[in-house]
N, C-alpha and C positions, 0 to 999 in steps of 0.2 A: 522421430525423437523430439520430443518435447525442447520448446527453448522458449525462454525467458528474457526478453529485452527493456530494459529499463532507464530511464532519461530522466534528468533535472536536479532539484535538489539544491544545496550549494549554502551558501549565506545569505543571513537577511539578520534584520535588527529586530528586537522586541516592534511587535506592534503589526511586523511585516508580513509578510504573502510568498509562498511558493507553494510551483507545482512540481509534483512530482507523476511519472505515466508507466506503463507498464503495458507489453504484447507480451502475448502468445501466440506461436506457432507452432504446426507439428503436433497438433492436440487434435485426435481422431479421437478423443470418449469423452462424456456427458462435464461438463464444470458442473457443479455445485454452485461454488462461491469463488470471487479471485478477490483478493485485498490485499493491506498493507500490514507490516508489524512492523517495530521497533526493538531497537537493543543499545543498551550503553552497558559500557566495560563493566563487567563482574553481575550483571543482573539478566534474568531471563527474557528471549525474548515474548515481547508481548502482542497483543492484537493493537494497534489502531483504529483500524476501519475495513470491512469487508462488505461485499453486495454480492445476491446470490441471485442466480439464474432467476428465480422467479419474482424478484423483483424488491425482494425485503434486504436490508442492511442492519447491520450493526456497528456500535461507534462505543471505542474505550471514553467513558465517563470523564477524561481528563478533555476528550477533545469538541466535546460535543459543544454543538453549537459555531464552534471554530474553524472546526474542518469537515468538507462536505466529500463523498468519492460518489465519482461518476465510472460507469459501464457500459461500453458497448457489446453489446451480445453476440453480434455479426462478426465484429472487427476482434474478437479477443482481446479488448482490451480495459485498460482499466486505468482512471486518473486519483490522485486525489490532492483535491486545492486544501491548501492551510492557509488560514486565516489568524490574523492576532498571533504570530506566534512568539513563544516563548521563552526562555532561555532552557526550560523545563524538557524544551522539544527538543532539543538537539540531541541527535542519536542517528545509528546508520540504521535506516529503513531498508526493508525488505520486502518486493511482490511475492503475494501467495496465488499459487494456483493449485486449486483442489477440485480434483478429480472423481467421476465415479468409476464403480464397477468395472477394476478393485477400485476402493476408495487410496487416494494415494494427493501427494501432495509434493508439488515443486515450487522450488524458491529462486528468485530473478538473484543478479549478485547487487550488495546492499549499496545504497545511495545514504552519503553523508549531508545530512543536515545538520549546520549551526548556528544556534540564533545568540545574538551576541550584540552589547553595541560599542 
């Protein structure tokens, strides 16, 4: 059984820094990709940042530059550092973990970041 462990998050002021981390365990079939999304009340969730098994990432145009995610491949795991953040950031974050063959995808439960000063 797949599961989903997730840590950090929390407050910080414009300008500031968190991390947020992300395991998996119980993952017997191939990752694709593991990363992060976001959601705020009444809007879908969206991608953040994701890195994929072979070594390529993507990053929501809002964050780029600001926030970097880190992968271990070994450890199932997955970070990702915010930098500068925003008030714009503030949203409950969610790990992705996507799966192959079937392709399938599971979600860590979400960590609240608020950037605020």
């Amino acid at each position: 059984q797949v599961q989903i462990a997730t840590s950090g998050g929390g407050l910080a002021r414009p300008g500031g820094s968190l991390r947020l981390s992300c395991a998996g365990a119980g993952i017997t079939r191939s990752i694709e990709h593991m990363g992060w999304y976001r959601q705020t009340p009444g809007k879908e969730r969206e991608l953040v940042a994701r890195k994929f098994t072979y070594g390529g990432a993507d990053y929501a145009d809002s964050v780029k530059g600001r926030f970097l995610i880190f992968r271990d491949n070994a450890l199932n795991t997955v970070d990702l550092q915010m930098n500068n953040l925003q008030p714009e950031d503030t949203a409950l974050y969610f790990c992705s973990v996507h799966l192959l063959n079937p392709p399938s995808d599971f979600w860590g439960q979400g960590i609240q970041v608020t950037v605020s000063s």
